[in-house]
C-alpha positions in Angstrom: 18.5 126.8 67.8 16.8 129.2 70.6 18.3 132.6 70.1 19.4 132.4 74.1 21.0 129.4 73.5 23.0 130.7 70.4 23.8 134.4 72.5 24.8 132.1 75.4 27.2 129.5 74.0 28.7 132.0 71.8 29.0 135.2 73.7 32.9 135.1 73.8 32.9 135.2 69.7 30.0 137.8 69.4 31.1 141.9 69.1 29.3 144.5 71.6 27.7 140.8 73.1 25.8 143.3 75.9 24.5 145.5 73.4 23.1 142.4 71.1 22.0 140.8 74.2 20.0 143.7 75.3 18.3 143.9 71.8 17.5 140.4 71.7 15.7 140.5 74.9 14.1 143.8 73.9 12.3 142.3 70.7 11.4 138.9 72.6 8.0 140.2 74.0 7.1 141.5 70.6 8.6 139.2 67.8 4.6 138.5 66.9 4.3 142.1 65.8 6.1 143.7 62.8 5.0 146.9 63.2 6.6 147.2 66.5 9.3 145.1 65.6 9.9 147.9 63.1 9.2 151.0 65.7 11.9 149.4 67.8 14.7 148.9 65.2 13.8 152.3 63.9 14.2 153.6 67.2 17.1 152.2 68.8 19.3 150.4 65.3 19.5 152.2 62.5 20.9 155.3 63.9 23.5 155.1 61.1 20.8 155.0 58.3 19.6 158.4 60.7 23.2 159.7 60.3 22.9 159.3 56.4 19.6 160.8 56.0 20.9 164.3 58.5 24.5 164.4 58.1 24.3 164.6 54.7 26.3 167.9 53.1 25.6 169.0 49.4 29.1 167.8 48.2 28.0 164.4 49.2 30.5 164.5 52.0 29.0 163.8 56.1 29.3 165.3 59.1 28.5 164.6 62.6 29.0 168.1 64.0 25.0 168.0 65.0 24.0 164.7 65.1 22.8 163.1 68.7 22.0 159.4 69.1 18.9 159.2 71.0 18.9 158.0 74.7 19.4 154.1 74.6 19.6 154.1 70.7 23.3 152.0 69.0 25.9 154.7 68.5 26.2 154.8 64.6 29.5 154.1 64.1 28.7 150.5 65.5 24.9 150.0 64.3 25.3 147.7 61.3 27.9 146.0 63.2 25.6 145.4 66.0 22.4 144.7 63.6 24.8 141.9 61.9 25.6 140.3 65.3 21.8 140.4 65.9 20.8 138.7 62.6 23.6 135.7 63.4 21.9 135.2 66.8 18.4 135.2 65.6 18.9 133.3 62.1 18.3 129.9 63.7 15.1 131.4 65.8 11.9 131.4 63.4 9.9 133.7 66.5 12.3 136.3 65.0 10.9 135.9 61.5 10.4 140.2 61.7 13.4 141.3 63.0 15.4 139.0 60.8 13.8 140.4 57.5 14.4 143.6 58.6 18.2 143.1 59.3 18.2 141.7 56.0 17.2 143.5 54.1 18.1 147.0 55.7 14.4 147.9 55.7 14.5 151.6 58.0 11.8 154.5 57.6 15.1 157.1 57.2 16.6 156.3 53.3 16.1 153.3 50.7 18.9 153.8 49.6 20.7 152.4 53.0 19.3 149.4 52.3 21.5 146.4 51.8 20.6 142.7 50.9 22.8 140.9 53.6 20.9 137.6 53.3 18.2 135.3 51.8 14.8 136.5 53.7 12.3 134.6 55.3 8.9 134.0 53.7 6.3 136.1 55.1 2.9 135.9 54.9 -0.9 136.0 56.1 0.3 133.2 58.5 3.7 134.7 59.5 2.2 135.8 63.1 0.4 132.1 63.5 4.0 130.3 62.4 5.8 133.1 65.4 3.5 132.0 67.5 3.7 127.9 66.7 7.3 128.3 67.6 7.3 130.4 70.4 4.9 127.3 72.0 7.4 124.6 70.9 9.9 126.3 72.6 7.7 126.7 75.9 8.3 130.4 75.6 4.6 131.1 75.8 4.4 132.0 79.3 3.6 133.9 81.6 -0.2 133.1 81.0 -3.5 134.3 83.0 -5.5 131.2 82.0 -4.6 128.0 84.0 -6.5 125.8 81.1 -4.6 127.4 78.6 -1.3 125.5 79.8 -3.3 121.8 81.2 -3.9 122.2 76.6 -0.7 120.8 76.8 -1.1 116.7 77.4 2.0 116.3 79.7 1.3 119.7 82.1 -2.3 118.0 82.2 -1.4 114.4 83.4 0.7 115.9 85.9 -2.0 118.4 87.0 -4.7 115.7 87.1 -2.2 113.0 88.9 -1.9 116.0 91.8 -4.8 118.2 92.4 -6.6 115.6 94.3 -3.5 115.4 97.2 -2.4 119.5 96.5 -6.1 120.5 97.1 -5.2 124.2 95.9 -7.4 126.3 93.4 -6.7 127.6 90.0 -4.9 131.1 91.2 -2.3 128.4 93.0 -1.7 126.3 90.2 -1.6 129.0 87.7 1.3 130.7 89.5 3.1 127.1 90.2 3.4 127.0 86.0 4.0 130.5 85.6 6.9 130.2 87.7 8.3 126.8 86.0 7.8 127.9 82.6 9.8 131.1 83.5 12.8 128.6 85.5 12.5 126.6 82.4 13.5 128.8 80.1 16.3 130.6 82.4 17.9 126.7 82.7 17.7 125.9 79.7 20.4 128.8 78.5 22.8 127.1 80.8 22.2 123.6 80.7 24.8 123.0 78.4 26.8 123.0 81.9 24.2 120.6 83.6 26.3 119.9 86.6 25.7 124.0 87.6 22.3 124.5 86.2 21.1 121.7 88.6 21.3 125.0 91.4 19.4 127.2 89.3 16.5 124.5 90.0 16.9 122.6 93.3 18.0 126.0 95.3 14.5 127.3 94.2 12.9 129.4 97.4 9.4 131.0 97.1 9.1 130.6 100.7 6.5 127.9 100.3 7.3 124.3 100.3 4.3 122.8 98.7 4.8 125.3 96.1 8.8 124.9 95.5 8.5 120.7 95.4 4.9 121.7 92.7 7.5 123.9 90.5 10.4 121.4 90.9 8.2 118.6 89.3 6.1 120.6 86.7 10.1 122.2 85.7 11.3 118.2 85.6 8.2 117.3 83.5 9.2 120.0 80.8 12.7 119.0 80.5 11.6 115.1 80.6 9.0 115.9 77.2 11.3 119.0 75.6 12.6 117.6 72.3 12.3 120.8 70.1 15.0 121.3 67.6 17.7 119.8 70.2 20.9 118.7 68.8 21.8 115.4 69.7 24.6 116.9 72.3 22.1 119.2 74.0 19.4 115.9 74.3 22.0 114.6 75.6 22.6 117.3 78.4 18.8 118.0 79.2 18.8 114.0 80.4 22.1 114.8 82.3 20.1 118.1 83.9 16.9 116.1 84.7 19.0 113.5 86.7 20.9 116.3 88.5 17.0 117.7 89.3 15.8 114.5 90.1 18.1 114.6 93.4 15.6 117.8 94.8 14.7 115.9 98.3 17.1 113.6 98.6 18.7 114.2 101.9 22.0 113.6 100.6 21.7 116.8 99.0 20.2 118.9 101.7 22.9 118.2 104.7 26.6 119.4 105.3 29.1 117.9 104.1 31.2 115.4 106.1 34.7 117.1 105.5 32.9 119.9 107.5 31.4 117.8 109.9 34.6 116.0 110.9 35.9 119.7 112.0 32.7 121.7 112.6 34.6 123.1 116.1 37.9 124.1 114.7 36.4 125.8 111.8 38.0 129.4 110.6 34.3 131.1 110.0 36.2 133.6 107.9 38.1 131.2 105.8 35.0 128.6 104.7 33.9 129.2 101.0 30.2 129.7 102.0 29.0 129.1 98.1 30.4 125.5 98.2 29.2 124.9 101.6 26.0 125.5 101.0 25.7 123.9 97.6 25.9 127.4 95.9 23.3 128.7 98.8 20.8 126.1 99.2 18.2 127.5 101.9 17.9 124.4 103.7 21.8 124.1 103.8 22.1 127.4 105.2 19.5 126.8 107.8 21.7 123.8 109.1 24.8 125.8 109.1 23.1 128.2 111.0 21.2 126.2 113.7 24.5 123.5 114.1 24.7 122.5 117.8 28.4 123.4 117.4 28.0 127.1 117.0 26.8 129.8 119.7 24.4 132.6 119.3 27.1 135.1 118.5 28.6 132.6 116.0 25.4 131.7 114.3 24.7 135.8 113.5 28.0 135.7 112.4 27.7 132.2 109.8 23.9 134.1 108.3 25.7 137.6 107.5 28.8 136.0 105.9 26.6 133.9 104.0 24.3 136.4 103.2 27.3 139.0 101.9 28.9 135.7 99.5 25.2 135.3 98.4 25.0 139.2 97.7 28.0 139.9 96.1 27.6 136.2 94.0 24.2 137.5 92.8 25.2 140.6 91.6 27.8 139.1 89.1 26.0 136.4 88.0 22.4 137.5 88.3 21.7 134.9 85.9 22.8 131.8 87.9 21.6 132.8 91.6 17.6 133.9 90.5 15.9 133.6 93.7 15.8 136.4 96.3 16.8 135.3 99.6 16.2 138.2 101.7 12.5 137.1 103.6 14.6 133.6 104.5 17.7 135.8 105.5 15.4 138.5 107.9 13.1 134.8 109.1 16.3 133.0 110.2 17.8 136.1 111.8 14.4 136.4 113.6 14.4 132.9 114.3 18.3 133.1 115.4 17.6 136.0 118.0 15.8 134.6 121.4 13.9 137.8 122.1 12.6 137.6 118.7 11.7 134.1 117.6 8.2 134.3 120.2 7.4 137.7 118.6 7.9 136.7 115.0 4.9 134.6 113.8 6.6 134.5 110.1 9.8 133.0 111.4 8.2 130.7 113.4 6.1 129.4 111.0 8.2 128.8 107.8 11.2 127.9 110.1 9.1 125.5 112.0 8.0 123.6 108.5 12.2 123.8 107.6 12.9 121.5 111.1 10.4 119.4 110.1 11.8 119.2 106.5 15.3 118.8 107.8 13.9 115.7 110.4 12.8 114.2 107.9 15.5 114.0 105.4 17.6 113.5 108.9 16.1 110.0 109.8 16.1 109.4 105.6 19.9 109.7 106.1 20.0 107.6 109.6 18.3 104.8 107.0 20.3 104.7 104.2 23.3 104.2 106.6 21.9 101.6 108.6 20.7 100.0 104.9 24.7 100.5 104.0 25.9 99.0 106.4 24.0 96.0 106.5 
């Protein structure tokens, strides 16, 4: 299993979980190098094996009276706990081949005799960096890359690049950012998809400000999770397929409208009282731009929808920064710009992406006057 997976699911069992997480996520963008595999664990975990080697008295007795942890380094008391914590979340991960052997075997530049054997090692050998870096492609973690052929190597990124460029039109610079950016939403879903029903948000509120570009990353993002089979249990398969049908509802206009319970009351409403996060489908751009543009509402009371939407969406992002990825700012400043009628003929930017949102929000209007009329037949 994916070291983020494990640190995710099991974050409620695992000691000083910020500390480990931190690590892990340190040693990601270097798990293909041992030497600086081993400069970071020197460095920042084995400050106990540091303690050893300075504390040491002549009676064999220790003592801390001058010893200083270095800034961001484990406090010693709590290294080996910490490095232990580490080697559980990584054991499953072969891209952490390094950093697993040195856990194990207690391997520090400060005193052999700290070392302990705490588990059976991983084979190293002339083909240790070529196996790190096998895995790390199975798992789609090869990204960000600077090379647009080096991901169309892959057969399915290619069929769907082949199947769009013709229609899209755009050169290699677009594309490459367009898989850049799924590959990096792919892996942040992924740690939460074992709740598909919220991950679904982290992938159909996308907002780059660009609509060709959002529906490019949505499919490319769907594409990966259709082919991803790599080491999956048969519960997390299971889940991906529940995810990708969750996806698969990006454009539907059922998605991207207000709900009716609020619709049925859209006068009466207590502003102050509506849970803005549920409203908008856990901030969804376009649902915010219909809540803020509803016939219903005045000027003063559409300010008043886009700043206590924009404080829940603040204070929502700063607790779960994980969750709510996308910055929302430029759509906030647009659609205040857009909201304010000595503004909107002065502000080019507003008019523009705002004028491609109505024409969105049209669309998947009369999509909605459809599939009534087809109901009710």
């Amino acid at each position: 299993m994916r070291a983020k997976e494990y640190l995710e699911m099991n974050k409620k069992k695992i000691q000083y979980c910020e500390l480990v997480k931190k690590a892990v996520n340190d040693l990601y963008p270097i798990r293909n190098s041992k030497r600086e595999t081993e400069a970071y664990f020197n460095r920042y975990l084995f400050a106990d094996a540091r303690f050893c080697k300075q504390a040491l008295n002549d009676d064999g007795s220790l003592s801390s009276t001058d010893f200083k942890e270095r800034e961001g380094e484990i406090k010693w008391p709590i290294a080996y706990i910490v490095r232990m914590q580490i080697l559980n979340v990584i054991a499953g991960d072969d891209s952490f081949t390094f950093a697993y052997n040195i856990i194990g075997s207690g391997a520090n530049s400060y005193e052999d005799f700290h070392r302990i054997m705490a588990c059976k090692l991983k084979e190293e050998s002339l083909n240790t960096v070529n196996h790190i870096e096998q895995v790390c492609k199975e798992y789609k973690e090869d990204y960000p890359k600077t090379n647009l052929a080096d991901y169309l190597l892959d057969d399915a990124n290619r069929e769907f690049y082949n199947n769009r460029k013709n229609n899209l039109l755009k050169d290699e610079e677009w594309w490459l950012l367009a898989f850049n950016k799924a590959y990096e939403i792919f892996d942040k879903v992924r740690v939460k998809a074992y709740n598909p029903f919220k991950a679904q948000y982290m992938v159909k509120n996308i907002f780059f400000n660009d609509k060709v570009l959002e529906s490019t990353i949505i499919g490319i993002v769907k594409n990966l999770i259709d082919n991803y089979t790599y080491e999956l249990t048969e519960v997390q398969n299971k889940k991906l397929k529940m995810l990708y049908d969750k996806v698969d509802e990006y454009g539907d206009a059922r998605f991207t409208k207000i709900d009716d319970t609020y619709l049925e009351n859209m006068k009466e409403l207590d502003l102050q009282k509506v849970n803005w996060m549920k409203a908008t489908r856990l901030f969804n751009y376009e649902n915010i731009y219909l809540w803020a543009t509803h016939e219903a509402f005045n000027l003063e009371q559409r300010m008043n929808i886009i700043e206590l939407i924009e404080k829940r969406y603040i204070n929502e992002k700063k607790t779960h920064p994980d969750i709510f990825i996308y910055d929302l700012d430029q759509f906030f400043r647009s659609l205040r710009k857009a909201m304010s009628v000595n503004n909107v003929a002065e502000s080019d930017e507003a008019n523009s992406y705002i004028g491609s949102l109505n024409a969105s929000i049209n669309e998947k209007t009369e999509e909605i006057k459809q599939l009534k009329t087809n109901t009710n037949r």
